[in-house]
C-alpha positions as CSV (number, residue, x, y, z in Angstrom):
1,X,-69.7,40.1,90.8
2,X,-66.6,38.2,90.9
3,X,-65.1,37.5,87.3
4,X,-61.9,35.7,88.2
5,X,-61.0,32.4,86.7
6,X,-58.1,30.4,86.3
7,X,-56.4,27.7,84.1
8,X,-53.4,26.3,84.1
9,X,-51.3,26.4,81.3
10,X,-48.1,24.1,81.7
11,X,-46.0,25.7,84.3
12,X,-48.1,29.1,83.6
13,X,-51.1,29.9,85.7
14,X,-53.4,32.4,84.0
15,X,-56.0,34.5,85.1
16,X,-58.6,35.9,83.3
17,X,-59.9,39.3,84.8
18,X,-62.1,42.3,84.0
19,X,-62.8,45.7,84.6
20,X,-66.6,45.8,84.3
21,X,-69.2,45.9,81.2
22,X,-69.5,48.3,78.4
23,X,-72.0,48.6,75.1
24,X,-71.2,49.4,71.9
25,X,-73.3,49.7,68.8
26,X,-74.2,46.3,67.5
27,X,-74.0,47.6,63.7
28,X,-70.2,48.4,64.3
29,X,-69.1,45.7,65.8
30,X,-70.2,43.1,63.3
31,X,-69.4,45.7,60.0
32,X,-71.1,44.3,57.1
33,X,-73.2,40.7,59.0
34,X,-76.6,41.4,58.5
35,X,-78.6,41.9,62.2
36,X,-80.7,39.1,61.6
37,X,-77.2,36.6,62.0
38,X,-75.5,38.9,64.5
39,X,-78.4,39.3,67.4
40,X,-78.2,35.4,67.3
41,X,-75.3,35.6,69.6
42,X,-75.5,38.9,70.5
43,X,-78.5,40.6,71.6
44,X,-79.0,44.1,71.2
45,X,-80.7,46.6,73.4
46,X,-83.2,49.6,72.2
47,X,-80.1,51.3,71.4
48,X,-79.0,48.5,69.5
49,X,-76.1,48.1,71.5
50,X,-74.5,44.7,72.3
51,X,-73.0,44.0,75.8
52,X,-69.4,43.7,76.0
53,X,-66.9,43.2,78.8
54,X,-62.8,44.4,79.3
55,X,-61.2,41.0,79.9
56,X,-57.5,41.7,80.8
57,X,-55.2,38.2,81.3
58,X,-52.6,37.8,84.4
59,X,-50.3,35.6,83.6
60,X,-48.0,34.2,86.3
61,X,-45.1,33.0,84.9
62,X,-41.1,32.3,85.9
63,X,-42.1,34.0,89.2
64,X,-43.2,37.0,87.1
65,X,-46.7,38.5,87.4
66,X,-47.6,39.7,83.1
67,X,-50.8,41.5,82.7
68,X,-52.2,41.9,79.4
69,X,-54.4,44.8,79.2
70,X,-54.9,47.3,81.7
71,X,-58.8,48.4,81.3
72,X,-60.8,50.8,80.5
73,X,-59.9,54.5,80.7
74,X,-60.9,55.8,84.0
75,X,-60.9,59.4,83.5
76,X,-63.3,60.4,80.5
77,X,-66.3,61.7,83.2
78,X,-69.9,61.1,83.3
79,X,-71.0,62.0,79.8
80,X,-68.1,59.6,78.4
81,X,-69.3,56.8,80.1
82,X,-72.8,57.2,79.5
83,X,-72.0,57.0,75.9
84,X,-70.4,53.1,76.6
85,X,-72.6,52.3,79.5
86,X,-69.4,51.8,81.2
87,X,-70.7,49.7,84.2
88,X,-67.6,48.7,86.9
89,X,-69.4,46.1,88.3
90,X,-65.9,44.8,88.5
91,X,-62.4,46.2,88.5
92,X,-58.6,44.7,87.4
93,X,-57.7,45.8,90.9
94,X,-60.6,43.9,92.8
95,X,-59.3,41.0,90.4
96,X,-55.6,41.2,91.4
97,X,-56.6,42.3,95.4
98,X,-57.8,38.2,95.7
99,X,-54.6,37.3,94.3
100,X,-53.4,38.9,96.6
101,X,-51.7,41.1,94.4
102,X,-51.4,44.8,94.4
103,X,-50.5,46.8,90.8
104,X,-46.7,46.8,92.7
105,X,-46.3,43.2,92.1
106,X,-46.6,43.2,88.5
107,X,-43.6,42.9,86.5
108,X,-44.6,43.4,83.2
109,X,-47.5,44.7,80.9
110,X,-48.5,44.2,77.6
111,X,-50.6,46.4,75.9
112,X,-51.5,45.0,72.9
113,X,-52.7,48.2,71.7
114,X,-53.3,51.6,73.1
115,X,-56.7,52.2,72.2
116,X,-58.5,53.7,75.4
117,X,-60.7,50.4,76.5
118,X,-57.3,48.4,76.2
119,X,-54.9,50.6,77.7
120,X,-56.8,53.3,79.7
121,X,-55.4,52.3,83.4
122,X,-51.8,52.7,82.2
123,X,-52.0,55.3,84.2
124,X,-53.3,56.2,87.7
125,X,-55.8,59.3,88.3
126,X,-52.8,61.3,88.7
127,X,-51.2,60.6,85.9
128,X,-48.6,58.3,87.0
129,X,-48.1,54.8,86.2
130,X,-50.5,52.5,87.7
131,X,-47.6,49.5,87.6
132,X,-44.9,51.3,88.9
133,X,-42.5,48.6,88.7
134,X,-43.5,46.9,85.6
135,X,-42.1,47.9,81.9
136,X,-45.2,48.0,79.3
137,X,-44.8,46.0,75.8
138,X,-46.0,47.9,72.8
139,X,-45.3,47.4,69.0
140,X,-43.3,50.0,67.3
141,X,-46.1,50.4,64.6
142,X,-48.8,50.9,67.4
143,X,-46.8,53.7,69.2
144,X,-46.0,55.8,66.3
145,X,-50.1,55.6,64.7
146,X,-51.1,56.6,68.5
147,X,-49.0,59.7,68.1
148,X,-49.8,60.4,64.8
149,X,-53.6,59.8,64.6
150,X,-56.2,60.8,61.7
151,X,-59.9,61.3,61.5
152,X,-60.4,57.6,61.9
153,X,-58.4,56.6,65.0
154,X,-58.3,59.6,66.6
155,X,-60.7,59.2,68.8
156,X,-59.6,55.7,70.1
157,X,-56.1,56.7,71.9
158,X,-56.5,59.6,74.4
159,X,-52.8,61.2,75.3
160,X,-53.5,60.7,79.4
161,X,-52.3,57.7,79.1
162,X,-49.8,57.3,76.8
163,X,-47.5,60.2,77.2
164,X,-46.6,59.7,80.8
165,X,-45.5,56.0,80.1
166,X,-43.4,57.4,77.2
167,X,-41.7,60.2,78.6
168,X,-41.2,57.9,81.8
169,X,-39.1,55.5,79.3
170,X,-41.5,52.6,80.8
171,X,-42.4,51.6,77.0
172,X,-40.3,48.2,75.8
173,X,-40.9,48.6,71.7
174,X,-40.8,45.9,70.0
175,X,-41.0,45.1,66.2
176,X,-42.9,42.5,65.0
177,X,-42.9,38.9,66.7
178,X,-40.9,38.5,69.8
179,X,-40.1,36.3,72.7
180,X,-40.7,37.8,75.8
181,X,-39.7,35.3,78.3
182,X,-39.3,31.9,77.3
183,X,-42.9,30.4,76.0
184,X,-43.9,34.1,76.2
185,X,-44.1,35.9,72.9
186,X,-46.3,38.2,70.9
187,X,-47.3,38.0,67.8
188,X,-49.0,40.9,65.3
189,X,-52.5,40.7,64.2
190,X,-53.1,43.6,62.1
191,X,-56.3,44.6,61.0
192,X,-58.3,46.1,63.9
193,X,-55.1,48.7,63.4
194,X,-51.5,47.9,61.4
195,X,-49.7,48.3,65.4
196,X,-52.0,45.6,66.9
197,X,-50.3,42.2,68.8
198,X,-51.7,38.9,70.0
199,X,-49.9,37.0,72.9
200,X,-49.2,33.5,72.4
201,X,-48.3,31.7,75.6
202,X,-46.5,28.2,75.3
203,X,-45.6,25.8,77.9
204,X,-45.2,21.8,78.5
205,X,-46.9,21.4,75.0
206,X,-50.3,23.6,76.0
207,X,-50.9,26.9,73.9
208,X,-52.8,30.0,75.3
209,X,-53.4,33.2,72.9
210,X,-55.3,36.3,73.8
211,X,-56.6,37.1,70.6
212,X,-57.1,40.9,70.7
213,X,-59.1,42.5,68.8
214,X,-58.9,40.6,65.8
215,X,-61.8,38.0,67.4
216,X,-63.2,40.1,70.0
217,X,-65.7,37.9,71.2
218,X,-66.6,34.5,70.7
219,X,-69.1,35.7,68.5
220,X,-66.8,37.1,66.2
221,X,-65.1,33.9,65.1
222,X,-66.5,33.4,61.6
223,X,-64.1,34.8,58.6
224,X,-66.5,37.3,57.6
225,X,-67.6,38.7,61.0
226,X,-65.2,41.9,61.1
227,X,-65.9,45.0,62.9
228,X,-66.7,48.1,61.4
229,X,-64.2,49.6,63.5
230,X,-61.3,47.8,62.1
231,X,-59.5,50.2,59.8
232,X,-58.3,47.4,57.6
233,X,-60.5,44.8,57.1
234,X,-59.0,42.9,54.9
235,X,-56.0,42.7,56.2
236,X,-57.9,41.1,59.2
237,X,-59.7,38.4,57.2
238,X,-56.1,37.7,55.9
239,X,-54.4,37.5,59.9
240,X,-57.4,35.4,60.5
241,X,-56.6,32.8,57.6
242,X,-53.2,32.9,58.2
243,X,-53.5,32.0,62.1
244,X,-56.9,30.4,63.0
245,X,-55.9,27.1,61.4
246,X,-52.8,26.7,63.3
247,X,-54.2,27.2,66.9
248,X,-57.1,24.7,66.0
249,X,-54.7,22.2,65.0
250,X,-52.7,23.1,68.4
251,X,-55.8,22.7,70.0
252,X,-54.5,26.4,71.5
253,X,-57.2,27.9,74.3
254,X,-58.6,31.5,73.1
255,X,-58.9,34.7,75.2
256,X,-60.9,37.3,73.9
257,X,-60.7,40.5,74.9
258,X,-64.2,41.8,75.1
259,X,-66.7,38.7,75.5
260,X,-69.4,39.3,78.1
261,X,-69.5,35.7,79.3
262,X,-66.7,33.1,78.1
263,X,-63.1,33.9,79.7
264,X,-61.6,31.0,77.8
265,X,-62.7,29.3,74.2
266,X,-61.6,26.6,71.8
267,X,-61.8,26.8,68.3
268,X,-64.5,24.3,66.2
269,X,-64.1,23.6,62.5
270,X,-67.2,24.6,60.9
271,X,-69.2,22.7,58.5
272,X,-69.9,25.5,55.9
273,X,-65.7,26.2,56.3
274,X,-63.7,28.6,58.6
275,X,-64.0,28.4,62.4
276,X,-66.6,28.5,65.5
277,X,-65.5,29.5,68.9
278,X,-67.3,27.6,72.0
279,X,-66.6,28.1,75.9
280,X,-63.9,26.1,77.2
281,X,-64.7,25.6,80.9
């Protein structure tokens, strides 16, 4: 299939890619939401697993290509991605090869966190960067908990992919908010982890923001749908709170990171209070 589509933010073009389909457990990914609201939006399989898609963002910008996210790791084997139903129907790389881009022409990448369906293609099958030219953006925070993991986030960031861009010096660290380029900054959202960042995109008045993990899919917009995965949940009801509001009145278009179907959202006040997302097309 061919996932690729475009808007234009200002004097930014963006791209919203993927790099193919993956399932996780629909219990997990909504925490404590009942089944009967969840499977509303979200339809579960006999595994009770919800489809979900890697959704980096290419952002062309001051004659500089910015990708945000890299993928899905690419070297866990057969039994690894049978447990995710990893299916590549489509790739980053088949999404920047009709741009007419090659992982050489990007300048910069952002990981907005390092867990292994984010960051995974930071590195080629050979352990070498996959952007060879580009620097990678990462929050001090995030860096240090993916070196110094517990029983609880160990097994989301895998070493292959992390160390070599390290010990390369490719890693920018930054701490807390920070402009970029000009109109490009991130922005922490912690909750999903304490290390995690947002990227807010400004231009001509227009506002882009990939969300991360702290809305993972449209169907994740309401205050109290919070993953069981997120290792402090409260602290991502109170990012939500103290952000949602602010990119509704700024009438800001929402990338998720892992929605199966909508590349770009809005934010809807809803009646009973807090927010809806809806497909923007």
């Amino acid at each position: 299939m061919s996932w690729n589509h475009t808007r234009q933010i200002g004097q930014a073009q963006v791209h919203s890619l993927t790099d193919g389909q993956f399932r996780l457990d629909g219990g997990a990914m909504f925490g404590s939401v009942p089944r009967v609201l969840w499977e509303r939006a979200a339809p579960a399989d006999d595994l009770n697993r919800i489809r979900l898609r890697i959704n980096p963002l290419l952002i062309q910008l001051g004659g500089e290509n910015i990708l945000v996210e890299t993928g899905f790791w690419d070297q866990g084997g057969e039994k690894f991605e049978g447990m995710y139903a990893l299916d590549r129907d489509e790739t980053v790389f088949r999404g920047l090869d009709r741009l007419g881009l090659t992982p050489g022409d990007i300048h910069l990448v952002i990981n907005t966190h390092l867990h292994f369906d984010h960051a995974g293609r930071n590195v080629t099958l050979l352990g070498d960067p996959t952007f060879p030219n580009a620097r990678y953006v990462v929050q001090k925070q995030e860096l240090h908990d993916a070196r110094h993991t517990h029983e609880r986030s160990r097994a989301s960031y895998i070493p292959a992919y992390i160390d070599p861009i390290r010990d390369a010096g490719l890693f920018d660290v930054v701490d807390g908010e920070h402009e970029l380029r000009p109109g490009l900054s991130v922005l922490p959202l912690p909750g999903h982890n304490l290390g995690q960042q947002g990227v807010v995109l400004r231009s001509e008045g227009q506002t882009l923001v990939y969300v991360a993990d702290l809305i993972p899919t449209l169907a994740h917009a309401p205050t109290p749908y919070i993953m069981g995965y997120d290792l402090y949940p409260v602290t991502t009801l109170e990012t939500r709170k103290a952000h949602l509001g602010a990119w509704f009145e700024q009438q800001a278009t929402i990338c998720t990171p892992h929605d199966p179907d909508a590349p770009f959202a809005r934010l809807h006040e809803n009646p009973k209070g807090g927010f809806t997302l809806q497909a923007d097309s």
